[in-house]
C-alpha positions as CSV (number, residue, x, y, z in Angstrom):
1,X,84.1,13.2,28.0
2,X,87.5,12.6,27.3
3,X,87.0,9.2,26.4
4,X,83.9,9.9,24.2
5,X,86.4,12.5,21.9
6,X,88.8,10.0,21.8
7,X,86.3,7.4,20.5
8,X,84.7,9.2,17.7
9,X,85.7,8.5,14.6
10,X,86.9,11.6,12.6
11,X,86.3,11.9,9.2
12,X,89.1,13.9,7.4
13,X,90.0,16.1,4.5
14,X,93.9,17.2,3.7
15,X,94.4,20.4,2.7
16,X,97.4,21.0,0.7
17,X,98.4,24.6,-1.0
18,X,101.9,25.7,-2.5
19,X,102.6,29.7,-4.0
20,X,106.3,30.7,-5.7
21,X,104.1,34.3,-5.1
22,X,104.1,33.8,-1.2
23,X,107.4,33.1,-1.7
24,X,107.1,29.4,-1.0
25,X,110.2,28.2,-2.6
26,X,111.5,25.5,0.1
27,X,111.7,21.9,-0.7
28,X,109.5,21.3,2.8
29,X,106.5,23.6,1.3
30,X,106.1,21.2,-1.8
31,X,102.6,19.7,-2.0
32,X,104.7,15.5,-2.3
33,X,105.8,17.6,1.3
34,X,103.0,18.4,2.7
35,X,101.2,14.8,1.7
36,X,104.0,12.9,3.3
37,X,103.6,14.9,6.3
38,X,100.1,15.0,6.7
39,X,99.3,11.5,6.2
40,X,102.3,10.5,8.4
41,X,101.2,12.2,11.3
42,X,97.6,10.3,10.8
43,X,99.3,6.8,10.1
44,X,98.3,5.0,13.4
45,X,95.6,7.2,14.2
46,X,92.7,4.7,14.9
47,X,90.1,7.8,15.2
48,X,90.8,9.5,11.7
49,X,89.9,8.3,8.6
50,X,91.0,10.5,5.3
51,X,88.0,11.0,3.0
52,X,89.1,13.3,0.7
53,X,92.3,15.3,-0.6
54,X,92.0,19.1,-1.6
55,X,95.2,20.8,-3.3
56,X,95.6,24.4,-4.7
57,X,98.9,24.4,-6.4
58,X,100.0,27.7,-7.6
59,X,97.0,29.7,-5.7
60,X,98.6,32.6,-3.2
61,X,97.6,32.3,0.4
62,X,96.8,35.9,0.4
63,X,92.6,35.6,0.0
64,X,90.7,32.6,0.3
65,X,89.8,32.5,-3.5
66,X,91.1,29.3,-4.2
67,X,88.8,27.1,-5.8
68,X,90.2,23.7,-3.7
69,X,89.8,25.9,-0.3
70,X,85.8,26.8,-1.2
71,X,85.2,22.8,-2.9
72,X,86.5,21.9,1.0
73,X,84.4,24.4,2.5
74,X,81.2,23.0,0.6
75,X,81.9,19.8,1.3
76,X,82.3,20.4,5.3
77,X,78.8,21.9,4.9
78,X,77.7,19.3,3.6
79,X,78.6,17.3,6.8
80,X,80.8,15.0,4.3
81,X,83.4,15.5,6.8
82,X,84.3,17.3,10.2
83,X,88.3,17.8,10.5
84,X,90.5,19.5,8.3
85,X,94.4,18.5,8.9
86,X,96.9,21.0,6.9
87,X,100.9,20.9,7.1
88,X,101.2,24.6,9.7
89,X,99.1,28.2,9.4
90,X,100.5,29.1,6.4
91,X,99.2,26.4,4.2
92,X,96.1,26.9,5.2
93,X,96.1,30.9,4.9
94,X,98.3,33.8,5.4
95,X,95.3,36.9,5.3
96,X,95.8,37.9,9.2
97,X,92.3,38.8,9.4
98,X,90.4,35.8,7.2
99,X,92.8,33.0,9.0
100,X,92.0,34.0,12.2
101,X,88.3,34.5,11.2
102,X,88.3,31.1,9.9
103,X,90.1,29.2,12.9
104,X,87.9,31.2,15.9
105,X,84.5,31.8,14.4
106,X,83.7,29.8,11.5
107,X,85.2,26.5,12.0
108,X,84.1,26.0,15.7
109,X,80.7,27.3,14.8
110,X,80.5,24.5,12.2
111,X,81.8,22.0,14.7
112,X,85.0,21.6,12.3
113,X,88.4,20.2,13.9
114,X,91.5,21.8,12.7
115,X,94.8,20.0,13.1
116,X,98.0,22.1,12.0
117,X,100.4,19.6,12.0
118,X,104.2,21.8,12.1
119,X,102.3,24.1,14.8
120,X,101.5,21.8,17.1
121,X,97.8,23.0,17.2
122,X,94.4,21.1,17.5
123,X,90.9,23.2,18.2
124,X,89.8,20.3,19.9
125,X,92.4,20.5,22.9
126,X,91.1,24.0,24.9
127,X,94.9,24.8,26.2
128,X,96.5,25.6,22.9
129,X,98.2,28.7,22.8
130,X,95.8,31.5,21.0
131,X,98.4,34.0,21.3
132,X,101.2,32.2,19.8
133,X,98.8,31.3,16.7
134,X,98.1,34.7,16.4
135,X,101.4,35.8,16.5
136,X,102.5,33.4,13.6
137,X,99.6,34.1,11.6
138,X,100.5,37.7,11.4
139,X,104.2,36.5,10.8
140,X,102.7,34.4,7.6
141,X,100.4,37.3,6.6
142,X,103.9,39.9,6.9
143,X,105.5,37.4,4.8
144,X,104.2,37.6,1.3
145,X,103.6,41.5,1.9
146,X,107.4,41.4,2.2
147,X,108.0,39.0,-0.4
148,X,105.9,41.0,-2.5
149,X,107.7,44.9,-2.0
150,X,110.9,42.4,-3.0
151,X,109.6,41.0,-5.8
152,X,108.3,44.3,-7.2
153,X,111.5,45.9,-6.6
154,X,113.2,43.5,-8.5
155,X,111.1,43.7,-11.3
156,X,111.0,47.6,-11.6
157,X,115.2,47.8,-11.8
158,X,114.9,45.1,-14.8
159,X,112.5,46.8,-16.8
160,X,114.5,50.2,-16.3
161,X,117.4,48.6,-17.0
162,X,115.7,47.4,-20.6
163,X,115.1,43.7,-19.9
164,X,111.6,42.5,-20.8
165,X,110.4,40.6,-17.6
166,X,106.7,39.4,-20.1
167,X,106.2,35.9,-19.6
168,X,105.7,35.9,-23.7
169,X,107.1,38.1,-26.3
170,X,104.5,40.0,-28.3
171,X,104.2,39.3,-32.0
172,X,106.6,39.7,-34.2
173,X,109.4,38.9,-31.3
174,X,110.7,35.5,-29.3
175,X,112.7,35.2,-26.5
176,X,116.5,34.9,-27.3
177,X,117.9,31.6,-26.3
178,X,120.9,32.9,-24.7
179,X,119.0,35.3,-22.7
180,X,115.6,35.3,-21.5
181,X,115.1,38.9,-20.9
182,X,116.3,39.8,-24.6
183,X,113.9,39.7,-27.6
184,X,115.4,38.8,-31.0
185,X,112.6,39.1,-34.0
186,X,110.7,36.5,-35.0
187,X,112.0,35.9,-38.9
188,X,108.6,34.7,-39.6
189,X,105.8,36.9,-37.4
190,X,107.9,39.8,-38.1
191,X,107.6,39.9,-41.7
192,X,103.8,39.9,-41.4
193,X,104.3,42.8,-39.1
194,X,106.5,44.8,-41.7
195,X,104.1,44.0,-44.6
196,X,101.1,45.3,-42.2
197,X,102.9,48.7,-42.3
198,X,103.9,48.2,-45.5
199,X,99.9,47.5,-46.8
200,X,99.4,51.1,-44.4
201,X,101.7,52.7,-46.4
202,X,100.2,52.0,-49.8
203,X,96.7,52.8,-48.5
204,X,94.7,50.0,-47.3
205,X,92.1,50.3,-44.6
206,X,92.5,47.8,-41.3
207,X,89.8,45.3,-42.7
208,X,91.5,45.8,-46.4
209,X,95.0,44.0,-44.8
210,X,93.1,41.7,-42.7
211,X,91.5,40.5,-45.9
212,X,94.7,39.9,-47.9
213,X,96.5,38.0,-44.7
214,X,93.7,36.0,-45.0
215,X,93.4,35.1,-48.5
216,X,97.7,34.3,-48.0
217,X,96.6,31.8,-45.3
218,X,98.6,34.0,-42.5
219,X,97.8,32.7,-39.2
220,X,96.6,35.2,-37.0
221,X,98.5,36.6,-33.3
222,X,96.8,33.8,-31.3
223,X,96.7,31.0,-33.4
224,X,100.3,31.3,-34.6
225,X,101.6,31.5,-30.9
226,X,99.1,28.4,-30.2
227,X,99.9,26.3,-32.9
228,X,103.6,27.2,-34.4
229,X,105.3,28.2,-31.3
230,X,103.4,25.8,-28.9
231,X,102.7,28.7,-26.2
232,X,99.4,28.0,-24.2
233,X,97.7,31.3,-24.5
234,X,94.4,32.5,-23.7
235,X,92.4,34.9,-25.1
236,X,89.4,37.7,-24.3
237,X,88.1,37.4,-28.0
238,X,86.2,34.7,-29.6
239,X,88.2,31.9,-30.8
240,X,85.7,29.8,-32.1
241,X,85.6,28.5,-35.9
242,X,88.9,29.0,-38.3
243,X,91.2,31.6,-36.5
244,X,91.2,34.6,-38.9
245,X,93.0,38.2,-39.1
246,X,90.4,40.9,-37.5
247,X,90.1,44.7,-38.3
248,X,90.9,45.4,-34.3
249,X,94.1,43.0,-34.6
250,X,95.9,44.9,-37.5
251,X,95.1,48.6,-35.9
252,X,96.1,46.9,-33.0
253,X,99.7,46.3,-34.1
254,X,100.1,49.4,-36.5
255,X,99.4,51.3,-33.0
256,X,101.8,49.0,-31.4
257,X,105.1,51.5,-30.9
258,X,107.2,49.1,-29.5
259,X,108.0,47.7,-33.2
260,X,110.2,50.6,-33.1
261,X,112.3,49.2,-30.8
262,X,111.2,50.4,-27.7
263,X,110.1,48.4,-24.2
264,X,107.1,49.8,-22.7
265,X,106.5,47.9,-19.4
266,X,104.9,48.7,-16.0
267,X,101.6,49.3,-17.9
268,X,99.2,47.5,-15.0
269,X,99.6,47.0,-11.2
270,X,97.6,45.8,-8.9
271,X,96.9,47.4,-5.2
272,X,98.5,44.8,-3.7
273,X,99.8,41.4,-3.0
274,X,96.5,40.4,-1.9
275,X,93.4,42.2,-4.3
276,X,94.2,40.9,-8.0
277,X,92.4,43.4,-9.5
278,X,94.1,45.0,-12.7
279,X,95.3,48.4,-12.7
280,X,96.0,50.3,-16.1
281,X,98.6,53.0,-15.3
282,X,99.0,56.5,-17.1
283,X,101.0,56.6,-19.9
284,X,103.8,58.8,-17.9
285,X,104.2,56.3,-15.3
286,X,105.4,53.8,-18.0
287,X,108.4,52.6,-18.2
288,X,109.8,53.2,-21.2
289,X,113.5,52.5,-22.6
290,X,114.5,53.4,-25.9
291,X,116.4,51.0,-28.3
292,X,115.9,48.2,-26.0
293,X,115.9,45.5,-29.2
294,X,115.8,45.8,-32.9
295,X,113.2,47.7,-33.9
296,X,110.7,45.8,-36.8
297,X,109.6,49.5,-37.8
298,X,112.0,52.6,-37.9
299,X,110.3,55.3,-36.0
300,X,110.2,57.4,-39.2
301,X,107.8,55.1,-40.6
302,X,105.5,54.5,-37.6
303,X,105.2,58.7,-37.4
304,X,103.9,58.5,-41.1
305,X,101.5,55.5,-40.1
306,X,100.1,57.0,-36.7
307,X,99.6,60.0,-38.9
308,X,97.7,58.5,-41.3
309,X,95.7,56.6,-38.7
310,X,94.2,59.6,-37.5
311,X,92.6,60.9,-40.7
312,X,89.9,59.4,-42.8
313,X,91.7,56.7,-45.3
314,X,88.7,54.9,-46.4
315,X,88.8,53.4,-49.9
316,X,86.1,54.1,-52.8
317,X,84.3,52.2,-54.9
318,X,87.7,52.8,-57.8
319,X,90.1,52.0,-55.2
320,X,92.6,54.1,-53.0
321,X,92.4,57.5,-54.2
322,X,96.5,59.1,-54.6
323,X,95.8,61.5,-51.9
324,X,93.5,60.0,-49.6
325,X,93.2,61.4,-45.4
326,X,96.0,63.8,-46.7
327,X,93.7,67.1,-47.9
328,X,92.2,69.2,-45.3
329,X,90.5,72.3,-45.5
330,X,93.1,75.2,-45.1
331,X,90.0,77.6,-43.0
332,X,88.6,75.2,-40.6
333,X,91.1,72.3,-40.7
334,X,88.6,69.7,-41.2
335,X,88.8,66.7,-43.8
336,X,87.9,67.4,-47.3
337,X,86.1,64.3,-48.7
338,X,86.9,63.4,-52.5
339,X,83.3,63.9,-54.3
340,X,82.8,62.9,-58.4
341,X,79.7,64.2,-60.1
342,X,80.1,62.0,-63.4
343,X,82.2,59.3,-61.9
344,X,85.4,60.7,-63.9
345,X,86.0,63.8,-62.9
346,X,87.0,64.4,-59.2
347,X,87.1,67.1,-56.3
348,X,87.9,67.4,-52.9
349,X,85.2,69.5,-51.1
350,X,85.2,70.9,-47.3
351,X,83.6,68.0,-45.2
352,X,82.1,70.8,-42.9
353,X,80.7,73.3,-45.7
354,X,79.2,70.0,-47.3
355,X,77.5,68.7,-44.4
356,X,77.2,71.2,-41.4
357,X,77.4,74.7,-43.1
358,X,80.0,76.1,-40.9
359,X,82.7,76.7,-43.6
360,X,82.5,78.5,-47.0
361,X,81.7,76.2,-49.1
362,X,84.8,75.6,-52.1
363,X,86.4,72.9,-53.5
364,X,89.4,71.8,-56.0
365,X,89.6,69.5,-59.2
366,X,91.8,66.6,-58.4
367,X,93.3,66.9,-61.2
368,X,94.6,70.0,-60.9
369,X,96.1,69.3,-57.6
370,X,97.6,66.1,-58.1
371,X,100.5,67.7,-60.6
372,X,100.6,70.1,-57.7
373,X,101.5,67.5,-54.8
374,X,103.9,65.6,-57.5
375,X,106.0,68.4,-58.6
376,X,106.2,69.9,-54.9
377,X,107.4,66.4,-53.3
378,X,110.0,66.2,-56.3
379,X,111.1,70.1,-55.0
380,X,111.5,68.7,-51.4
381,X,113.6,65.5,-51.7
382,X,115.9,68.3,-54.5
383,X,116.0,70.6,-51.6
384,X,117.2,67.8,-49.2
385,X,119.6,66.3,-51.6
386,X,121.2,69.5,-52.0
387,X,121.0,70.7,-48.2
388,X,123.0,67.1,-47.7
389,X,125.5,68.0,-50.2
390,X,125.7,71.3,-48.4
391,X,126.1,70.1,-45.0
392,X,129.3,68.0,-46.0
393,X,130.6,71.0,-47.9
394,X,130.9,72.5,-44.2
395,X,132.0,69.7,-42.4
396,X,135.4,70.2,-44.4
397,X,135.7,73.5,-43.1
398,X,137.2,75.0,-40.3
399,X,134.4,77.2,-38.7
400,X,135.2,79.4,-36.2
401,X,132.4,78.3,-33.5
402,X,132.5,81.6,-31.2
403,X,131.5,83.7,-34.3
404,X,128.4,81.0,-34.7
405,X,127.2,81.5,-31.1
406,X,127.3,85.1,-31.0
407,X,125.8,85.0,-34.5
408,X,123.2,83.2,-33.6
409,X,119.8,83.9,-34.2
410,X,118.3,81.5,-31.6
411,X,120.5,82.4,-28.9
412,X,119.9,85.8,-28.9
413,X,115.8,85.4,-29.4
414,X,116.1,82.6,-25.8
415,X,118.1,84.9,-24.0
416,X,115.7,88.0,-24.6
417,X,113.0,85.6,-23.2
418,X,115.3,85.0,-20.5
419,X,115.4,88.9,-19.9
420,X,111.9,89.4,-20.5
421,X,110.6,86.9,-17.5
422,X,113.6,88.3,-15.0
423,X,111.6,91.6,-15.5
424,X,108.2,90.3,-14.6
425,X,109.8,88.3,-11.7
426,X,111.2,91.9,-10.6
427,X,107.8,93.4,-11.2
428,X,106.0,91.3,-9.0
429,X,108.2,90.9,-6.3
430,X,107.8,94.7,-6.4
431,X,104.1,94.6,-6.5
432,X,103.9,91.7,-3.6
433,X,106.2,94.2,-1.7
434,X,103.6,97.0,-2.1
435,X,100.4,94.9,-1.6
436,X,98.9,94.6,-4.9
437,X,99.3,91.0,-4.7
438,X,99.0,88.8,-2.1
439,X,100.9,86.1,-0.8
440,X,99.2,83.0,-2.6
441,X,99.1,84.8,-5.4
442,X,103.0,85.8,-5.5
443,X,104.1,82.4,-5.2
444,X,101.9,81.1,-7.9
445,X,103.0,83.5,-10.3
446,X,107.0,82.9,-9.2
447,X,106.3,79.3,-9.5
448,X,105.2,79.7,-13.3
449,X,108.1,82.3,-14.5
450,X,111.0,80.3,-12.4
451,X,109.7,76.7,-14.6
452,X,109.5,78.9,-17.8
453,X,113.0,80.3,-16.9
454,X,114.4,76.8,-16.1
455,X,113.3,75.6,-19.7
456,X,114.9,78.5,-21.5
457,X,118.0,78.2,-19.9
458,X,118.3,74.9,-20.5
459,X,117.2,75.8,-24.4
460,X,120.2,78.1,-24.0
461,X,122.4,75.2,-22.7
462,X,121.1,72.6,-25.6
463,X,121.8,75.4,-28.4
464,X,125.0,76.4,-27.0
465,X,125.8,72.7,-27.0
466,X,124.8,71.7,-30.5
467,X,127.4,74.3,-31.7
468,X,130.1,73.8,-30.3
469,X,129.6,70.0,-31.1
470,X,128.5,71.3,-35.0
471,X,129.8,68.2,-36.1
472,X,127.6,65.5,-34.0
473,X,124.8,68.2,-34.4
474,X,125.1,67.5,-38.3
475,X,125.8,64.2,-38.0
476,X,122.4,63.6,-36.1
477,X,120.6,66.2,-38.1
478,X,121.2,64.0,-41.4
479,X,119.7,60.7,-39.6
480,X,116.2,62.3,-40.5
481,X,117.6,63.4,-43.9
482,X,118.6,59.5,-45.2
483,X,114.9,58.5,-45.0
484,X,113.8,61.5,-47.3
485,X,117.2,60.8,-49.4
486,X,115.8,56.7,-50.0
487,X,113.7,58.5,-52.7
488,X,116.3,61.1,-54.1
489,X,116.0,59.0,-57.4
490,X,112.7,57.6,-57.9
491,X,111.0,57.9,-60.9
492,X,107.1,57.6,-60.6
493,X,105.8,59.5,-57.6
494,X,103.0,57.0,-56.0
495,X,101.0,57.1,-52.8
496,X,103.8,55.6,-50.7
497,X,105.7,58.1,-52.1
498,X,103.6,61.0,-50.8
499,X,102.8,59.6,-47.5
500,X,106.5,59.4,-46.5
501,X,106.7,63.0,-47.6
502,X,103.8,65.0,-47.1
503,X,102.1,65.3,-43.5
504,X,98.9,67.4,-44.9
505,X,98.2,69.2,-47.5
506,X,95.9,72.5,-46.8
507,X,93.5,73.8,-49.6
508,X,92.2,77.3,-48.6
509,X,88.5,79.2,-50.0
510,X,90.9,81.2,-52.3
511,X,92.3,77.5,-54.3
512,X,95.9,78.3,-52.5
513,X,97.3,75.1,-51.7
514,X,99.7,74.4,-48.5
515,X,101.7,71.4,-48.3
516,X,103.1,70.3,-45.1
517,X,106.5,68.3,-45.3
518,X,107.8,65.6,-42.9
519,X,111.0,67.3,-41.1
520,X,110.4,70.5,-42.3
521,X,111.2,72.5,-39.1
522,X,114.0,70.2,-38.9
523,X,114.9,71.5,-42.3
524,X,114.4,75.2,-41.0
525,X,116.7,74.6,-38.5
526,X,119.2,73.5,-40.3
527,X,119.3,76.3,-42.8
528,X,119.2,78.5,-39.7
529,X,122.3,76.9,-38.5
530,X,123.8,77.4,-42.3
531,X,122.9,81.4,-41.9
532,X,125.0,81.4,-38.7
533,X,127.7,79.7,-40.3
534,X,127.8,81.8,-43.3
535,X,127.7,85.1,-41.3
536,X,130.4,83.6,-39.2
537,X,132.6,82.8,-42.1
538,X,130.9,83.6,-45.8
539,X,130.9,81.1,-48.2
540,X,130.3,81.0,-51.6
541,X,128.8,77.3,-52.0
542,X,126.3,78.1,-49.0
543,X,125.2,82.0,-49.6
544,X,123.8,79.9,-53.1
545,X,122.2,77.4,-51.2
546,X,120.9,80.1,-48.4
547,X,119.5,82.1,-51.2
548,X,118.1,79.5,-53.4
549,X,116.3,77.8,-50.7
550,X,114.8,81.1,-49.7
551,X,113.4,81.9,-52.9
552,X,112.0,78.2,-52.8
553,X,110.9,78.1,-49.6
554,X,107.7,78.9,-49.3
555,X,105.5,76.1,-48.7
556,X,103.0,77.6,-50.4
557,X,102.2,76.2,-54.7
């Protein structure tokens, strides 16, 4: 018998694999390696002859979906061969379970040889050691799990620490040479990303931009990494034909709020080292880090945009209308749609007393409400303008800060709330002591009040803060302010204009018209500060501001 196995004539395939995920990094794993090795050992070897070669480099040993592993597999089925000869164990696998599936069951139920070269092991010889084999394919299957938990680790205190671990930058971004985990903007992407806002902006629909960076010859995403910056990328969406700019591509970046400047990473996992399969994480698990590279987009104009993207901008047949997705009805908040009975003359009409006949049914001539819109928006950038001029009047004063907290209208409003829920914590301790509530219930309730407590006294803490630091407070307050201020001169009031002001603009049954302003409880809050300030130490320059802005106030036209 022995003399008949060592007769035969083996027929045998190499099988080669290599994995930087299994954390195969040593010289000795390389597939030039694992060749040398192999066919040394067979160099000599009268009763083998090597018929074929199988390699998966860059394929983890984690699963057995490697597309050289099942080519090997259908070619031992098809009797084209009957050994396999691999480097040690964990070239050939390093799933616990699948390796030692494949080296007791299916193998020697196929009549298969297996020779691992480093481990000393050959099926056909009955003495080898099945516990040792078992014992270092749970070493190799421990491994990568470990390798893995490292790796992720590492990757988790790089994102948080704001370095972008992407193999690519997104559009509009490259790589910085001196650092790989840095992104620098793209001179050239990026100014087809600021123009896309831009194009927003002045009104144009997704498939209205895609058409103009079209007609300018603008490669699109793909194409432009392909074929100017030589990345080889692939892609879900049809590629086929001339590369052109799609509708889905320009919402995709105008919903895009890392052009602000911000690294969003983390957003997919998978369940582990071994199943592949993508995982899209919650928003809140994220992780996010402000101001991690220069921003294409300030976040002032991607608020304006994301606002606009959720209302209905669509164009007619006369072009974008001057207040288009910005009218809503003031009674059931729904879009009022722009309606022309002659094709000259113009109203905005309740979209739900027009169609489904839940609201009264009442309208407004666009041109009565345009002069409206322009003449308030030229009142709001005034108001700013003078609330900045204001607000550096007082930062040349001496204000006694004690006097502003106990003046202090905020304060005094959170720390009545603060009162208010210590009462109804007494109260039901009191009614838990007496049985009216029980236990469960008690400790829900406690739970509730203690959290809403915790966030007013740390309201308290922020307000208290912001005063005594009045200077840094104003100083952050007028970041907003220099946005509206951009405009304190224009001339000619246009839709970009408006958009960068105006958040909505309300038209109730009764023709009253409500305009809501970008920053406007910011602006409240300021003047509320003022009042404190004022009462704390009167002034003449800001009782006339206090009073004029009241009597303007209203946002009401």
């Amino acid at each position: 018998m022995k003399n008949q196995i060592l007769k035969k004539i083996y027929r045998v395939v190499l099988y080669l694999r290599l994995s930087s995920e299994d954390g195969d990094s040593r010289e000795s794993d390389s597939i030039s390696n694992q060749r040398i090795l192999t066919r040394g050992y067979l160099d000599g070897k009268s009763e083998f002859v090597i018929v074929r070669e199988f390699v998966d480099d860059g394929f983890t040993g984690t699963n057995f979906d490697r597309p050289d592993f099942q080519e090997m597999m259908r070619y031992l089925e098809e009797g084209k061969a009957d050994c396999i000869v691999c480097k040690d164990l964990s070239r050939f696998g390093r799933d616990f379970s699948g390796v030692l599936q494949y080296v007791e069951r299916i193998l020697p139920q196929m009549g298969i040889r297996l020779i691992l070269v480093n481990d000393n092991y050959d099926s056909n010889f009955p003495n080898h050691d099945f516990i040792t084999l078992r014992m270092k394919s749970l070493i190799n299957d421990i491994y990568p799990a470990d390798t893995s938990r490292s790796v992720r680790a590492n990757l988790l205190a790089k994102m948080t620490d704001g370095q972008c671990v992407a193999a690519f930058a997104f559009y509009g971004y490259m790589k910085s040479p001196e650092d790989k985990h840095k992104l620098v903007i793209d001179p050239v992407a990026g100014a087809v990303v600021q123009d896309i806002y831009h194009l927003k902006l002045k009104g144009y629909s997704f498939s209205g931009i895609a058409e103009i960076l079209n007609l300018r010859g603008i490669l699109p995403p793909l194409a432009y990494k392909q074929l100017y910056l030589g990345q080889n990328l692939k892609t879900g969406f049809q590629t086929k034909g001339k590369s052109r700019w799609e509708a889905t591509m320009v919402r995709r970046i105008l919903m895009d709020e890392r052009y602000t400047g911000v690294l969003l990473q983390g957003r997919t996992t998978t369940p582990n080292h071994k199943v592949k399969r993508i995982i899209h994480k919650p928003e809140d698990e994220w992780v996010r880090v402000e101001n991690a590279f220069e921003g294409l987009i300030d976040k002032y104009t991607f608020m304006v945009v994301a606002n606009l993207l959720e209302r209905d901008t669509r164009k007619s047949a006369g072009g974008m209308a001057l207040l288009s997705g910005l009218v809503e009805c003031g009674d059931c908040h729904q879009n009022m749609v722009r309606k022309s009975p002659d094709s000259r003359n113009y109203y905005y009409v309740c979209s739900t007393s027009l169609y489904e006949k839940e609201c009264t049914s009442h309208s407004i001539s666009e041109k009565r409400l345009i002069p409206i819109i322009k003449k308030c928006v030229q009142i709001y950038i005034a108001k700013i303008v003078e609330l900045d001029a204001v607000l550096r009047h007082v930062q040349t004063r001496s204000v006694p800060k004690q006097k502003i907290l106990e003046a202090d209208k905020i304060l005094q409003v959170l720390r009545q709330e603060c009162d208010r829920i210590m009462k109804i914590k007494k109260n039901l301790y009191e009614s838990y002591c007496e049985g009216l509530l029980e236990e469960e219930e008690f400790k829900a309730y406690k739970k509730t009040y203690d959290e809403e407590l915790i966030q007013k006294e740390a309201a308290i803490k922020r307000q208290q803060e912001d005063i005594l630091n009045l200077s840094a407070t104003m100083d952050r307050q007028q970041e907003w302010m220099k946005r509206i201020l951009l405009y304190k001169d224009i001339e000619e009031i246009d839709r970009t204009v408006i958009v960068v002001m105006v958040k909505r603009i309300s038209i109730r049954a009764d023709k009253m018209v409500s305009i809501d302003f970008w920053y406007e409880d910011e602006y409240e809050r300021l003047r509320s500060l003022l009042e404190n300030i004022n009462q704390a130490q009167p002034d003449a320059v800001l009782a006339s501001f206090l009073e004029d802005s009241k009597e303007g106030g209203d946002r009401i036209a």
